[in-house]
C-alpha positions as CSV (number, residue, x, y, z in Angstrom):
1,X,-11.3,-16.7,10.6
2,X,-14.1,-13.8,10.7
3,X,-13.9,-12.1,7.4
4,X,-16.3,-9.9,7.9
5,X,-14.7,-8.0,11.1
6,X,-13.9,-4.0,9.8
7,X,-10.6,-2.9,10.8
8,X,-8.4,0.2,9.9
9,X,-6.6,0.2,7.4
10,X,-3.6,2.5,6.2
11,X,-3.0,3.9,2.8
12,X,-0.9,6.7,0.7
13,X,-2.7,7.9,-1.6
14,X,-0.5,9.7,-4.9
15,X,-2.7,11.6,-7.3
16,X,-2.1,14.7,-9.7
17,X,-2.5,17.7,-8.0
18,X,-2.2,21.6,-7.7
19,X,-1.0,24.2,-5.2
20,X,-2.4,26.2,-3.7
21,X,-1.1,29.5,-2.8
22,X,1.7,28.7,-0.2
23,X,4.1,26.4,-1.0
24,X,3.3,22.5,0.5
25,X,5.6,20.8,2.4
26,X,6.8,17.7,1.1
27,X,5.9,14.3,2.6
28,X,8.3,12.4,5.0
29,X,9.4,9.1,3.3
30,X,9.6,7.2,6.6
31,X,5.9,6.8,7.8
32,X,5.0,7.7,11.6
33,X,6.1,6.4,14.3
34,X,9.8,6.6,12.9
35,X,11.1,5.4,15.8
36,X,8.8,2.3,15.6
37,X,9.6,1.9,11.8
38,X,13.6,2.4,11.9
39,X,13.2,-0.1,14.8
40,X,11.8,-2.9,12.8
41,X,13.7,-2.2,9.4
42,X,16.6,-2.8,11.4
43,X,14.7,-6.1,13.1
44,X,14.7,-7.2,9.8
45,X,18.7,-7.8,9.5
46,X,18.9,-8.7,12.9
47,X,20.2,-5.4,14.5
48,X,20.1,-4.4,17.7
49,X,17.5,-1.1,18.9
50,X,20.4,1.4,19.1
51,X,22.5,0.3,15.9
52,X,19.3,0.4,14.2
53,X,18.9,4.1,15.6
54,X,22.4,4.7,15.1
55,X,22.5,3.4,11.2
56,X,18.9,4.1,9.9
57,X,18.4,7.9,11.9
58,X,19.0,9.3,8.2
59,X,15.9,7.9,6.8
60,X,13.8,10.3,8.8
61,X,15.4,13.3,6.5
62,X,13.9,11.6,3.0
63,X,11.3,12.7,1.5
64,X,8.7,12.3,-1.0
65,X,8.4,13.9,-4.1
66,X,5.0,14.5,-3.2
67,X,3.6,17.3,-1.3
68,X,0.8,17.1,1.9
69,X,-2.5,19.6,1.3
70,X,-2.2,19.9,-2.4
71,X,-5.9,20.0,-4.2
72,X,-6.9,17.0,-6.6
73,X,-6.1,18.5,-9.7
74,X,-9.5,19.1,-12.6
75,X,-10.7,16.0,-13.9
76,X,-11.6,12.3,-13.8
77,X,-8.2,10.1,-13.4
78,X,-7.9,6.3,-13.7
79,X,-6.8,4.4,-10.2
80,X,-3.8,2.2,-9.8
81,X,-4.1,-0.1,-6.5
82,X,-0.6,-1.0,-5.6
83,X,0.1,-3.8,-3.0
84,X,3.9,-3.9,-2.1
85,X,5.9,-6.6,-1.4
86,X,7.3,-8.7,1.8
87,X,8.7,-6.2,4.7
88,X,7.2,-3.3,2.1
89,X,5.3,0.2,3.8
90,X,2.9,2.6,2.5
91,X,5.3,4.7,1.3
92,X,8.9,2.6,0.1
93,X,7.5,2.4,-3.6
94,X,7.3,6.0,-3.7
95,X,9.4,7.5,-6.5
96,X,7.7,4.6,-8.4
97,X,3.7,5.6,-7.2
98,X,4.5,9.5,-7.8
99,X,5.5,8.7,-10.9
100,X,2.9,7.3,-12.0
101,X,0.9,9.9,-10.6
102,X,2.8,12.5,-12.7
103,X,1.2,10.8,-15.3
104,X,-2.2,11.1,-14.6
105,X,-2.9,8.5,-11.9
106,X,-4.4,8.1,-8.6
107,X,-2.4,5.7,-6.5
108,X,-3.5,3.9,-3.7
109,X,-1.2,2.4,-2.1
110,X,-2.2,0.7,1.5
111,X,0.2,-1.1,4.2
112,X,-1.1,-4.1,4.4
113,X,-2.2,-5.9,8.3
114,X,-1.4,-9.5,7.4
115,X,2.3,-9.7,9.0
116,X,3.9,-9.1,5.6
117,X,4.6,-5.6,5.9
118,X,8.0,-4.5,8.0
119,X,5.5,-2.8,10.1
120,X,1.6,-1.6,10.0
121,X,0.4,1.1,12.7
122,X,-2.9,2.0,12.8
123,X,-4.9,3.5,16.0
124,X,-6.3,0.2,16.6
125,X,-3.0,-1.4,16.5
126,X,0.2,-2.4,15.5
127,X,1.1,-5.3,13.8
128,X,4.7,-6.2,13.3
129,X,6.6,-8.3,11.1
130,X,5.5,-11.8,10.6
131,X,8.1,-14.5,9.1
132,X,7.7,-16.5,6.5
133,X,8.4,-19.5,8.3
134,X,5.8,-18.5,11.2
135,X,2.9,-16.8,8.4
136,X,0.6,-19.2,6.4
137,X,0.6,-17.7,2.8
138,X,-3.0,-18.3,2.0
139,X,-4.2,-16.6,4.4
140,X,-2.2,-13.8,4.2
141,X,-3.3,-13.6,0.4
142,X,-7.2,-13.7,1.4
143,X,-6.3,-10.6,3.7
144,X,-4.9,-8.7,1.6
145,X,-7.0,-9.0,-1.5
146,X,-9.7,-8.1,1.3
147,X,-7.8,-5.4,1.8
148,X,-7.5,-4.0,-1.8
149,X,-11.5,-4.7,-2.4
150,X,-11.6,-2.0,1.0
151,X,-9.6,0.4,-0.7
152,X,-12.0,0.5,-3.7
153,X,-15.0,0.6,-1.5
154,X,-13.5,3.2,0.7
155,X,-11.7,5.5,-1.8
156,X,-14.8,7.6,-2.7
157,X,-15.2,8.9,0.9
158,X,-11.6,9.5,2.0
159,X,-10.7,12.6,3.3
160,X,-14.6,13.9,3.4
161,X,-15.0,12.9,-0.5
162,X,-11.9,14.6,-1.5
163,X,-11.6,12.4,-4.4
164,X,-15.0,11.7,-5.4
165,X,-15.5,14.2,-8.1
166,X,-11.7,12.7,-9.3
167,X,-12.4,9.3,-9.8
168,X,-12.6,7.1,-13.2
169,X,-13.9,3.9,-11.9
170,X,-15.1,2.3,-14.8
171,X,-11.4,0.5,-14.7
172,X,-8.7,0.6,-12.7
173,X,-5.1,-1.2,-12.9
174,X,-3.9,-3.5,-10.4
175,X,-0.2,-3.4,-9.6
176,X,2.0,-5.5,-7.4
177,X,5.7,-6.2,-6.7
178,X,6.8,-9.3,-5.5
179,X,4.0,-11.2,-2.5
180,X,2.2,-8.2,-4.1
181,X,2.0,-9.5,-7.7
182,X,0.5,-12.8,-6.0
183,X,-1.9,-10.5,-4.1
184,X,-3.0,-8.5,-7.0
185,X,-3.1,-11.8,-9.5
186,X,-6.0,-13.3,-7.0
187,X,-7.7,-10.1,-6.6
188,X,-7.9,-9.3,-10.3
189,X,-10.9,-12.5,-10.0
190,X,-12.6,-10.7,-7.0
191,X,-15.2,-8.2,-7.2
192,X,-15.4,-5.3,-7.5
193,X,-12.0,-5.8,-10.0
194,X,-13.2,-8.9,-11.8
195,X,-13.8,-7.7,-16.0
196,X,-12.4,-4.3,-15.2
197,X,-8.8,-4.5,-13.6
198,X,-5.4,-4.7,-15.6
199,X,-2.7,-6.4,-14.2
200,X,1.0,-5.5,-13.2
201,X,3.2,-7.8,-11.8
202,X,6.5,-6.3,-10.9
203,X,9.4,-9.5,-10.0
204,X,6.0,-11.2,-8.8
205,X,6.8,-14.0,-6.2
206,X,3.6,-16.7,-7.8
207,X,4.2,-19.9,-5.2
208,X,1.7,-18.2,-3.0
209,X,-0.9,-17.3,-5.8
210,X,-0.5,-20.7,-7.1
211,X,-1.1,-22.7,-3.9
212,X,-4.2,-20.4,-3.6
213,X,-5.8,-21.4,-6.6
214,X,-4.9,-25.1,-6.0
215,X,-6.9,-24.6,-2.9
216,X,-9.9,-23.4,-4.4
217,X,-9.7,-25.9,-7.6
């Protein structure tokens, strides 16, 4: 395929931050659409529209234990890129990303557009669940570390250069549960993260990572 094609991409991003006079609302767990999302978690386990509705409704009342329109608190932080697992979101990881936050990271976590994801919206489109049986693996790996090596590329400018001034980018750490930990294991030998990334593999599922590097031996 065209790897050079742009395309939107999105992302949560957890960092360390302060309020600001008024108190900030807290995020919303269940990213938007909700209908759209609620719809396909309960695709995943083979539920009709309105049991999914019926059953999942409750998720739109979770939120975060992070906060929208906080300030980037004083200093340079070290970034974590974390790429979640098969039928994962932007935001399920979340107690784990604002925790690491708490502790003085920046987290970017994006939704990846290779089928693996429950769901991915963007403004450009919606992609929805792909299957393992249908998906081929390799491909889906060379997506998403392309899709990492945009978040570093892009992170500087996001939000009108709200984190610019925040950012220690002389090394970053590279974290990934399950399809993610094979995601992250091939991009730790891409640039820009080649010599400078740490890895985390959380319950990493390596078949796919594997098969990739047999390809390219």
């Amino acid at each position: 395929g065209d790897n050079s094609r742009s395309y939107l991409l999105r992302a949560t991003i957890f960092f360390p931050g302060v309020h600001q006079g008024t108190p900030a609302q807290r995020e919303r767990w269940l990213p938007s659409p909700a209908n759209s999302y609620i719809n396909a978690l309960g695709g995943l386990y083979g539920l009709p529209k309105c049991i999914a509705m019926l059953l999942l409704s409750p998720l739109r009342l979770l939120r975060l234990h992070a906060s929208t329109g906080t300030a980037v608190a004083f200093g340079r932080w070290p970034v974590v890129f974390f790429s979640h697992g098969l039928c994962g979101t932007r935001t399920m990881y979340s107690a784990f990303c604002t925790e690491l936050a708490s502790h003085g990271f920046i987290v970017v976590a994006p939704e990846h557009t290779d089928g693996s994801a429950c769901l991915a919206v963007t403004s450009e489109q919606t992609i929805p669940y792909a299957r393992r049986t249908d998906a081929d693996q390799r491909q889906q790996l060379q997506q998403r570390v392309r899709e990492l090596v945009g978040c570093w590329n892009c992170l500087p400018s996001v939000r009108r250069g709200k984190f610019a001034n925040s950012l220690d980018l002389s090394s970053c750490v590279l974290v990934g549960h399950s399809f993610g930990g094979a995601t992250v294991l091939c991009a730790g030998g891409a640039s820009p993260f080649r010599g400078r990334s740490s890895l985390v593999l959380l319950d990493p599922w390596i078949g796919p990572a594997l098969s990739a590097f047999h390809g390219h031996s």
